[in-house]
KOLDRENKOL-741714 format. One line per field, with one value per residue: residue number from 1; residue in one letter; x negated, y, z of N, C-alpha, C in turn. Coordinates in steps of 0.02 Angstrom, whole numbers, plus 50000, padded with zeros to 5 digits. Each point is the difference from the previous one (the first is absolute). Example, Ala and Ser with C-alpha at 12.3 -4.5 7.8 and 13.67 -1.06 7.14 Angstrom:
% KOLDRENKOL-741714
seq: (1, 2) $
type: (A, S) $
n.X: (49340, 50018) $
n.Y: (49716, 50053) $
n.Z: (50390, 49964) $
ca.X: (50045, 49958) $
ca.Y: (50059, 50059) $
ca.Z: (50000, 50003) $
c.X: (49955, 50039) $
c.Y: (50060, 50055) $
c.Z: (50000, 50037) $
//
This chain:
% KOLDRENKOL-741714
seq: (1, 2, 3, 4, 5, 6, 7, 8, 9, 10, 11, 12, 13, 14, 15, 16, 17, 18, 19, 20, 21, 22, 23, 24, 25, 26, 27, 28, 29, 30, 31, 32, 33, 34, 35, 36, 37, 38, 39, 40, 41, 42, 43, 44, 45, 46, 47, 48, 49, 50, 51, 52, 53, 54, 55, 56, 57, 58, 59, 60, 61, 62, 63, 64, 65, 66, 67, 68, 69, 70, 71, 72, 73, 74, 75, 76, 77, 78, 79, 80, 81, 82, 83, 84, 85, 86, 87, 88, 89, 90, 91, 92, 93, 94, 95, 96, 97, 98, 99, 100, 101, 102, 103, 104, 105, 106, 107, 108, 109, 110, 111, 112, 113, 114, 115, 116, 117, 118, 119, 120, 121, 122, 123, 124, 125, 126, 127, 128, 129, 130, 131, 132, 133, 134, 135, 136, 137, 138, 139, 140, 141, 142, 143, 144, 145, 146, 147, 148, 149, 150, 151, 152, 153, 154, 155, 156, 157, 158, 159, 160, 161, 162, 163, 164, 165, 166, 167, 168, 169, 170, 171, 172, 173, 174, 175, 176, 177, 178, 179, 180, 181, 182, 183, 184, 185, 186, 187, 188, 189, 190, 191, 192, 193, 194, 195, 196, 197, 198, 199, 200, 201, 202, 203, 204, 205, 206, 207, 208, 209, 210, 211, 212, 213, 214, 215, 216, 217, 218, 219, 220, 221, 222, 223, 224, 225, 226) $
type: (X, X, X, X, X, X, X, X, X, X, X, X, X, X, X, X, X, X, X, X, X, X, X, X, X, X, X, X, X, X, X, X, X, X, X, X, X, X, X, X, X, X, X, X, X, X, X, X, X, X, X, X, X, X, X, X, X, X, X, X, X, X, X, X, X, X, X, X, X, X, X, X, X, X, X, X, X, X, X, X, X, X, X, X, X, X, X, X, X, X, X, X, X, X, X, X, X, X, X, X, X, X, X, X, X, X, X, X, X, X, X, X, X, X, X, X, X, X, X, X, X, X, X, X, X, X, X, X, X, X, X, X, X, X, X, X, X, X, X, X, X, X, X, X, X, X, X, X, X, X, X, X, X, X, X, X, X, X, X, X, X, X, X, X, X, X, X, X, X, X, X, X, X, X, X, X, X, X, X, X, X, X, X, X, X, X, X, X, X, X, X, X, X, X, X, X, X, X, X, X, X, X, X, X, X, X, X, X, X, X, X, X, X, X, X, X, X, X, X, X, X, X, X, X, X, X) $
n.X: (48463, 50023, 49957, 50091, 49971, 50033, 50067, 49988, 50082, 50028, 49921, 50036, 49947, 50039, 50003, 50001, 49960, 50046, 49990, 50049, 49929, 50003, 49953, 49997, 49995, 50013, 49936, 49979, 49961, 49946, 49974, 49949, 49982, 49943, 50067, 49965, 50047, 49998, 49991, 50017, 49999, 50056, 49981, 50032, 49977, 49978, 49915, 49997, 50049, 50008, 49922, 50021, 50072, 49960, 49993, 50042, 49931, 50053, 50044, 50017, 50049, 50030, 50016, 49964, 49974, 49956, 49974, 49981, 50010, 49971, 50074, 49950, 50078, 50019, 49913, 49995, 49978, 50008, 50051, 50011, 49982, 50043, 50057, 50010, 49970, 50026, 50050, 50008, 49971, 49951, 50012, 49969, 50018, 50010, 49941, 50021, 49943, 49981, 49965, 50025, 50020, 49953, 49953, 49978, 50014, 50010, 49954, 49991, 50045, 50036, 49951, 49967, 50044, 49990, 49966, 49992, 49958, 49974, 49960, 49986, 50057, 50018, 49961, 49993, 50079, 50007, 49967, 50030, 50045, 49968, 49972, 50069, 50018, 49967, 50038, 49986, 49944, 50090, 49982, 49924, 49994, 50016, 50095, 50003, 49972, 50066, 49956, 50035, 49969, 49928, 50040, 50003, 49908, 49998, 50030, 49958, 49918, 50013, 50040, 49927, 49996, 50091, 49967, 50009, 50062, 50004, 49954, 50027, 50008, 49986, 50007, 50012, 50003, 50042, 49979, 49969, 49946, 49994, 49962, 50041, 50016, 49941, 49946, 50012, 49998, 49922, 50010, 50068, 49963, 49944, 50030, 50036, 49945, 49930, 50036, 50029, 49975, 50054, 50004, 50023, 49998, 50028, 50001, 49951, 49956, 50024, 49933, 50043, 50079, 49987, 49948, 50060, 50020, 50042, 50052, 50011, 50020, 49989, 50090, 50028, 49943, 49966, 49998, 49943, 49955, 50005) $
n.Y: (49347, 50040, 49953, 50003, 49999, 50065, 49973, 50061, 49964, 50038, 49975, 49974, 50041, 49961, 50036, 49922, 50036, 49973, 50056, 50016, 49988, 50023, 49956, 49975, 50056, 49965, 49940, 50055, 49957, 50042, 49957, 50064, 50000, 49975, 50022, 50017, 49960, 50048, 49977, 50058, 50008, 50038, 50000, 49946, 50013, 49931, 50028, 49965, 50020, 50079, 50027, 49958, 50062, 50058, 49973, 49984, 50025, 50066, 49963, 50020, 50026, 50053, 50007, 49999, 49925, 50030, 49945, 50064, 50040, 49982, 49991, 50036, 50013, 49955, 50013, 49935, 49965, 49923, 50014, 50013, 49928, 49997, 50058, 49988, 49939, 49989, 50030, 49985, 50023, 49985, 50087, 49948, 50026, 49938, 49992, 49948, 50000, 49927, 50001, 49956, 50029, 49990, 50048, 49941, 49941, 50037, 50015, 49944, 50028, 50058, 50000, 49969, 50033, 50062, 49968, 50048, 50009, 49976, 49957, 49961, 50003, 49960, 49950, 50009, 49974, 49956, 49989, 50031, 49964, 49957, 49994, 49996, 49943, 49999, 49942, 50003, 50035, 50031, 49993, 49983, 50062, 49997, 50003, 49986, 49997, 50039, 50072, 50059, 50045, 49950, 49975, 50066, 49988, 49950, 50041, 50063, 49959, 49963, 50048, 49994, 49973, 50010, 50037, 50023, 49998, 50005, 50069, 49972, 50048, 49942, 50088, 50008, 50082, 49977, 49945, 50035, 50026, 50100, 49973, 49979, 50048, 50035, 49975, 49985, 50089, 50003, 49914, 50040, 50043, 49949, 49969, 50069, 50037, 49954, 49996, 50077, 50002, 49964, 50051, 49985, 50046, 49945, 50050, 50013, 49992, 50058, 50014, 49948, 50040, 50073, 49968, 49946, 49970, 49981, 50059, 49969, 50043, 49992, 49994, 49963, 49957, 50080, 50005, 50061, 49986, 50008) $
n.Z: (47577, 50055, 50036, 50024, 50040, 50037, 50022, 50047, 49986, 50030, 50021, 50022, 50060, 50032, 50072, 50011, 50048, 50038, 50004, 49969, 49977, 49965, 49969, 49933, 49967, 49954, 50009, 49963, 49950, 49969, 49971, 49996, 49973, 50015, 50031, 50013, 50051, 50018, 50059, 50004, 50079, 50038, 50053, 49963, 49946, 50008, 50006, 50071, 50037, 49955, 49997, 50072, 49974, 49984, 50073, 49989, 50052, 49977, 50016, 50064, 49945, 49962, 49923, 49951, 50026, 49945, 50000, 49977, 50009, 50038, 49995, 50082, 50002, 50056, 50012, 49972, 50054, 49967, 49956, 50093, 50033, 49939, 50003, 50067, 49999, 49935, 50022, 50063, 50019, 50060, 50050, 50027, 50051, 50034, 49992, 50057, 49968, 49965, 50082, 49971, 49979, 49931, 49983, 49968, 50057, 50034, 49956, 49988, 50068, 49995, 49971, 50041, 50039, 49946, 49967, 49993, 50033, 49997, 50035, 49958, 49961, 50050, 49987, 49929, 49974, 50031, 49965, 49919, 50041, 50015, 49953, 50000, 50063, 49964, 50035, 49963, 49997, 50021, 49950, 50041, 50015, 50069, 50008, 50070, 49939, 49971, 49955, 50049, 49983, 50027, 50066, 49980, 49991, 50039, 50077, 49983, 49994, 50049, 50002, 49974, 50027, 50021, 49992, 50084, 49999, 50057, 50017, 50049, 50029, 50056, 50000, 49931, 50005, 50011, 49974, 49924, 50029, 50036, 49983, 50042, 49999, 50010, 50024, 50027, 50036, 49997, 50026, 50042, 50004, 49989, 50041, 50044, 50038, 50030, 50051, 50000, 50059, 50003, 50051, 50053, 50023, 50033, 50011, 50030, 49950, 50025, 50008, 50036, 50030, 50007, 50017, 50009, 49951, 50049, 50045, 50041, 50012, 50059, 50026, 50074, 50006, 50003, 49953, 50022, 49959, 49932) $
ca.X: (50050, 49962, 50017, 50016, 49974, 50050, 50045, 50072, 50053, 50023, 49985, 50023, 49968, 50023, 49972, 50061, 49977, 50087, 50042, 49981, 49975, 49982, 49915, 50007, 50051, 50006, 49961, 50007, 49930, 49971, 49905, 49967, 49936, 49935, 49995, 49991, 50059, 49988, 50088, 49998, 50049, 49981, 49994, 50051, 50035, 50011, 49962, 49966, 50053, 50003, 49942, 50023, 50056, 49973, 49922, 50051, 50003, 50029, 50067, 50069, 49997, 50059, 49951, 49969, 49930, 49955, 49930, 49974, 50102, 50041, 50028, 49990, 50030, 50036, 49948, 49966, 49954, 49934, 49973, 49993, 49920, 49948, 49994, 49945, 49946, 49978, 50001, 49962, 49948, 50037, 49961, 50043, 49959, 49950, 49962, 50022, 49967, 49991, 49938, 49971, 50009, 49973, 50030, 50016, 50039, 50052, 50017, 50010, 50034, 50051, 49991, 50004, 50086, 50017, 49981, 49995, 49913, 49948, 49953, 49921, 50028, 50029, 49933, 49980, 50016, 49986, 49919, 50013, 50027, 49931, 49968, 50012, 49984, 49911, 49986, 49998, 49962, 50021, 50047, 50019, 49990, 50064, 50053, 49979, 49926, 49983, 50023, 50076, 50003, 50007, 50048, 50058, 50000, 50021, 50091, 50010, 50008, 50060, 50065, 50022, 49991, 50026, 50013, 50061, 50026, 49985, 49979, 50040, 49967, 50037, 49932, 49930, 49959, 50034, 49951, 49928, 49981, 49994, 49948, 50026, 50056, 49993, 49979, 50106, 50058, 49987, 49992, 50055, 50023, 49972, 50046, 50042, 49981, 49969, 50019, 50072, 50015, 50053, 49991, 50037, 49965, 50028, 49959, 50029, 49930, 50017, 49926, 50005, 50065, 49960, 49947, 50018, 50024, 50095, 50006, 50056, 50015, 50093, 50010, 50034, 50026, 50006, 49947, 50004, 49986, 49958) $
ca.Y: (49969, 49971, 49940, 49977, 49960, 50001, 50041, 49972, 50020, 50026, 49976, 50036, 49921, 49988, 49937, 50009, 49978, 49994, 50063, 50001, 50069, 50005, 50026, 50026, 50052, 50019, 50024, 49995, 50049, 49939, 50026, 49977, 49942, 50051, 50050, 50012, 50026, 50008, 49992, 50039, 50013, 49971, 49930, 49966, 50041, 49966, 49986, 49915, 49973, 50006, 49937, 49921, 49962, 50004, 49932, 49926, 49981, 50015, 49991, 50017, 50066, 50030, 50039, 49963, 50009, 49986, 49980, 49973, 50001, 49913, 49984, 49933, 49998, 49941, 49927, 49981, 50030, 50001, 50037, 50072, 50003, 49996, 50040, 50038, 50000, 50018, 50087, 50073, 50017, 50001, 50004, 50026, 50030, 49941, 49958, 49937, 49953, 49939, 50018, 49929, 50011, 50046, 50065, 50002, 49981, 50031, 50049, 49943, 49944, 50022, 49965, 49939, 49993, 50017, 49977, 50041, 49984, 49957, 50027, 50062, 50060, 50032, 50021, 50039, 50078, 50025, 50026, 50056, 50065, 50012, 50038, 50064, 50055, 49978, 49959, 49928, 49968, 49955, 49945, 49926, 50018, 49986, 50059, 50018, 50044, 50058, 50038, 50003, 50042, 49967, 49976, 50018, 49999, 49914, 49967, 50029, 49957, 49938, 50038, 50028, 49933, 49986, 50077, 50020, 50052, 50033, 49981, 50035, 50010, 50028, 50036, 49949, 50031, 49975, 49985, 50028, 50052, 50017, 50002, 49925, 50028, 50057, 49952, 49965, 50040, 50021, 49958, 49992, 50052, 49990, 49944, 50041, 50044, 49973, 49909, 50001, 49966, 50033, 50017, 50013, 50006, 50063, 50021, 50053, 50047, 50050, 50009, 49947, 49988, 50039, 49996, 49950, 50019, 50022, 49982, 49974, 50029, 49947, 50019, 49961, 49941, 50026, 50032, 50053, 50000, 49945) $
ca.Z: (50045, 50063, 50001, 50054, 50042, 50049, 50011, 50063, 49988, 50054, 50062, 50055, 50066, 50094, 50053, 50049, 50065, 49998, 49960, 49931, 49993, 49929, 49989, 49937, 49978, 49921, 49980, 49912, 49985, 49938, 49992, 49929, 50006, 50025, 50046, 50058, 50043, 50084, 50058, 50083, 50043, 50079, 50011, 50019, 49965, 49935, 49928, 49996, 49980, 49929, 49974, 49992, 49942, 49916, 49950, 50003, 50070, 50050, 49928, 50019, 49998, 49970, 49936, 49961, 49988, 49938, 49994, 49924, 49985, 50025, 50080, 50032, 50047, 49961, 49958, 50033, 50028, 49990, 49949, 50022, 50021, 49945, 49959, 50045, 50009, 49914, 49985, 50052, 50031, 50091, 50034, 50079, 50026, 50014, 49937, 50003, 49971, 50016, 50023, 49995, 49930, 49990, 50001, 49928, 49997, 50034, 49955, 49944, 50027, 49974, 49935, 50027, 50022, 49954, 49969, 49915, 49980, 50016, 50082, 49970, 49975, 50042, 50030, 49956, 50028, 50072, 49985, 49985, 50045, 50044, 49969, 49986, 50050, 50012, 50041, 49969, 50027, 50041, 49983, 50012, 50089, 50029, 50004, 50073, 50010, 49967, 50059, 49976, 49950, 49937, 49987, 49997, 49923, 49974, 49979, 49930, 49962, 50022, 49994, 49932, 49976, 49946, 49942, 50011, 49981, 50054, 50072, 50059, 50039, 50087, 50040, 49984, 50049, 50086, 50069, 49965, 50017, 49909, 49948, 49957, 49997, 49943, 49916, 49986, 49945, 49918, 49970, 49971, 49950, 49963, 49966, 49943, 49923, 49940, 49966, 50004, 50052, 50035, 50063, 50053, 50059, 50044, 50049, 50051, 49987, 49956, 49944, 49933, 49954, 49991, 49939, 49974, 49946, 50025, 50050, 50013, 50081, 50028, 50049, 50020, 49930, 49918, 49975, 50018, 49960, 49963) $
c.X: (49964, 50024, 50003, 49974, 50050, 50042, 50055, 50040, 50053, 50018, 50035, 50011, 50039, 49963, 50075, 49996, 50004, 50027, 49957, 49959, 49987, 49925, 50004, 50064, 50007, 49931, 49984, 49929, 49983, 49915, 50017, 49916, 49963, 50019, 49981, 50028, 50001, 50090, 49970, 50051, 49979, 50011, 50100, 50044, 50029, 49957, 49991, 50063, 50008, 49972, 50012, 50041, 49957, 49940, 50064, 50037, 50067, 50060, 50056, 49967, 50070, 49964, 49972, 49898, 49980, 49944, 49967, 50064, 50049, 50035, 50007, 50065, 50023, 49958, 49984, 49941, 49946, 49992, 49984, 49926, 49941, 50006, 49953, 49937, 49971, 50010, 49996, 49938, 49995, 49931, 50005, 49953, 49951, 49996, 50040, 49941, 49978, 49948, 49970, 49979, 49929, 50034, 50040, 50053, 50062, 50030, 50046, 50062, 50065, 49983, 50020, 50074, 50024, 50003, 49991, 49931, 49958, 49975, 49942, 50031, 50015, 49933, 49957, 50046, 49985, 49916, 50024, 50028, 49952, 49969, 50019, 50015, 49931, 49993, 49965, 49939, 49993, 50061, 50006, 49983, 50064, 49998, 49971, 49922, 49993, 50066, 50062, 50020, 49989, 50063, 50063, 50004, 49990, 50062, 50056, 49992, 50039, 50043, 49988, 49974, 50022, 50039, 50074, 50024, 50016, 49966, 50045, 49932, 50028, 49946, 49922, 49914, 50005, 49941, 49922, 49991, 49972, 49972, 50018, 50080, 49998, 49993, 50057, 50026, 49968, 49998, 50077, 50005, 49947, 50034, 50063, 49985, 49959, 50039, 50091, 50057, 50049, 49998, 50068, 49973, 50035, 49940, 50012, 49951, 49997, 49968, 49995, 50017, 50001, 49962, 50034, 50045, 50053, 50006, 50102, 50028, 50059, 49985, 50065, 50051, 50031, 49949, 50028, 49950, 49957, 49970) $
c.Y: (49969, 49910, 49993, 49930, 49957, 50032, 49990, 50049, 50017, 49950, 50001, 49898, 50005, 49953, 49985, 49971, 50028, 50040, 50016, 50084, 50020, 50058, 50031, 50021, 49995, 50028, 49986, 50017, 49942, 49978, 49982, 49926, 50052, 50050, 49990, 50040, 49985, 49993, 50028, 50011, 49988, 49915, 49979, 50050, 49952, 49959, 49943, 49965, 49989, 49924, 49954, 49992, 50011, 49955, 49947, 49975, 49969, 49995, 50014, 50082, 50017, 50017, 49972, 50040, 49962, 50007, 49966, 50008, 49925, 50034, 49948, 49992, 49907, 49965, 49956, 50008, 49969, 50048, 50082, 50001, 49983, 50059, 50045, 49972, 50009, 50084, 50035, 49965, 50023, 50021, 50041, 50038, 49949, 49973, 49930, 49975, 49940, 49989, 49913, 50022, 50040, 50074, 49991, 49945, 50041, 50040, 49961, 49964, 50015, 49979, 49919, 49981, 50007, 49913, 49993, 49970, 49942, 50028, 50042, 50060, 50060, 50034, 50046, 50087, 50024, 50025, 50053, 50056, 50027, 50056, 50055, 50064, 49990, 49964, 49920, 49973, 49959, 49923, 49936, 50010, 49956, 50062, 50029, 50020, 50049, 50054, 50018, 50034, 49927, 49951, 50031, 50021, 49940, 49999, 50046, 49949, 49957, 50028, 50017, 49917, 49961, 50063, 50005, 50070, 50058, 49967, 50015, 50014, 50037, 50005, 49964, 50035, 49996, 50001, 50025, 50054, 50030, 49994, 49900, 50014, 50031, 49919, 49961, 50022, 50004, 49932, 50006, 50052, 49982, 49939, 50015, 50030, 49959, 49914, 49993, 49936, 50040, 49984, 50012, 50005, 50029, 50017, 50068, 50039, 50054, 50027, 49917, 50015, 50055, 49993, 49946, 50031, 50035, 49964, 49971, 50014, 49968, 50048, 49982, 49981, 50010, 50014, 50082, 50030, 49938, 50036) $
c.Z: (50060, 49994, 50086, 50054, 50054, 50008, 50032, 49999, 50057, 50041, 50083, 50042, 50038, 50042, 50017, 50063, 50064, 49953, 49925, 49987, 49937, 49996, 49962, 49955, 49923, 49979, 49935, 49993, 49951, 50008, 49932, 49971, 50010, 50047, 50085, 50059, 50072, 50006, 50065, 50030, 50071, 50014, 50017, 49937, 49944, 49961, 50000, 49975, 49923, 49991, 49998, 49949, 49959, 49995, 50019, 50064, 50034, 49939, 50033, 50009, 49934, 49949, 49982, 49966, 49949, 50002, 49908, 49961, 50001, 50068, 50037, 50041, 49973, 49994, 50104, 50056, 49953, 49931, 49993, 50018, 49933, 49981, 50049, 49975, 49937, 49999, 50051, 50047, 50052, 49994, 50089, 50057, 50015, 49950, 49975, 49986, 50064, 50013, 49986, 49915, 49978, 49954, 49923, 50003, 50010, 49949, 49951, 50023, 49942, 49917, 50021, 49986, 49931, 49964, 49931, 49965, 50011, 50055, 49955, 49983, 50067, 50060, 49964, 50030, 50077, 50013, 49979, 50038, 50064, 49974, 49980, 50049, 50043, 50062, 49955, 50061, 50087, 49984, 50019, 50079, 50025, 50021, 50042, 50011, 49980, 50054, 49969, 49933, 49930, 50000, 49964, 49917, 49977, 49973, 49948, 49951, 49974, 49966, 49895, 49970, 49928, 49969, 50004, 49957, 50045, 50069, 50044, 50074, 50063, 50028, 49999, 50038, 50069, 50045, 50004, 50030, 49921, 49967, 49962, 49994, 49917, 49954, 49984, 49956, 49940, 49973, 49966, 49943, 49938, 49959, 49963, 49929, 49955, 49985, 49993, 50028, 50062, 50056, 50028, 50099, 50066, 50058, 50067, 49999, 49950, 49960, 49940, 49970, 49955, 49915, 49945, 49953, 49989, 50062, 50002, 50071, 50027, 50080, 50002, 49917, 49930, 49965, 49979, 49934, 49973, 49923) $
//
């Protein structure tokens, strides 16, 4: 029995600015845990949009979304920003990281907010995840001395901190030239297959989307396959 992660139920977004436009179309799809899932399309087709309702972002939208098989329609903001920051995982084209901050603080902030752990506990895991994407030995550098590629495997870090249940990811190759592009994708597909860690990615990089586990295709605010 697959164990459901997410799931959005015939999804359907409006702008209403002046005139009412409708983005999104009855979008239906599931993840499974451990799968790894690309979101492609032309640009203004929907995907960022999707993203904001399915990480919480965005709560004026029609249908119903499950996160961990919990429905988030009806909760609070603050109990929408715990379930964000305890079960998904942000990763954006810009790093965000906190150039006052060192590389291990930054990593530690979302444990920090959580408040699940102790600071050692939380500093202990934020060492482990270093290591696992072999940056540890920048851990007590500051943010702003390292180059971009190692920022963008900090803020992977940051993002598995507290053993989200999914990563969400907005064009997380965005800004990497290829070769910090490539090590990205195999840090995501190594986190699928060896640490069954759920992935969500929208992207516009077709050799990503491509090699990633399943693809999720949209065009003017449907999904066209999944």
């Amino acid at each position: 029995m697959q164990e459901v992660i997410l799931e959005a139920r015939h999804i359907n977004k409006c702008f209403h600015d002046p005139v009412t436009v409708q983005v999104l179309h009855d979008i239906t799809f599931t993840i499974n845990k451990g799968e790894f899932v690309s979101v492609i399309g032309k640009s203004g087709c929907g995907k960022s949009t999707l993203l904001y309702i399915l990480s919480t972002m965005d709560t004026d939208y029609e249908g119903e979304l499950l996160i961990d098989r919990e429905l988030m329609s009806g909760r609070s903001d603050v109990e929408l920003a715990r379930i964000r920051n305890e079960k998904i995982g942000f990763v954006f084209q810009f790093h965000y990281l906190l150039n006052e901050f060192t590389v291990l603080q930054n990593v530690m902030l979302p444990g920090m907010k959580l408040g699940k752990y102790s600071q050692e506990e939380i500093e202990h895991r934020g060492m482990e995840r270093l290591k696992m994407l072999g940056i540890d030995h920048l851990a007590k550098k500051m943010a702003f001395k390292i180059s971009g590629g190692e920022k963008q495997r900090v803020a992977i870090a940051r993002a598995l901190i507290n053993d989200p249940h999914i990563i969400m990811g907005d064009e997380p190759t965005g800004n990497l030239d290829m070769k910090n592009s490539d090590m990205v994708f195999d840090i995501f597909k190594e986190l699928a297959e060896v640490h069954n860690q759920t992935l969500l990615i929208v992207t516009h990089d077709q050799s990503f989307a491509e090699s990633s586990g399943r693809i999720i295709e949209m065009e003017d605010g449907k999904i066209i396959r999944h």
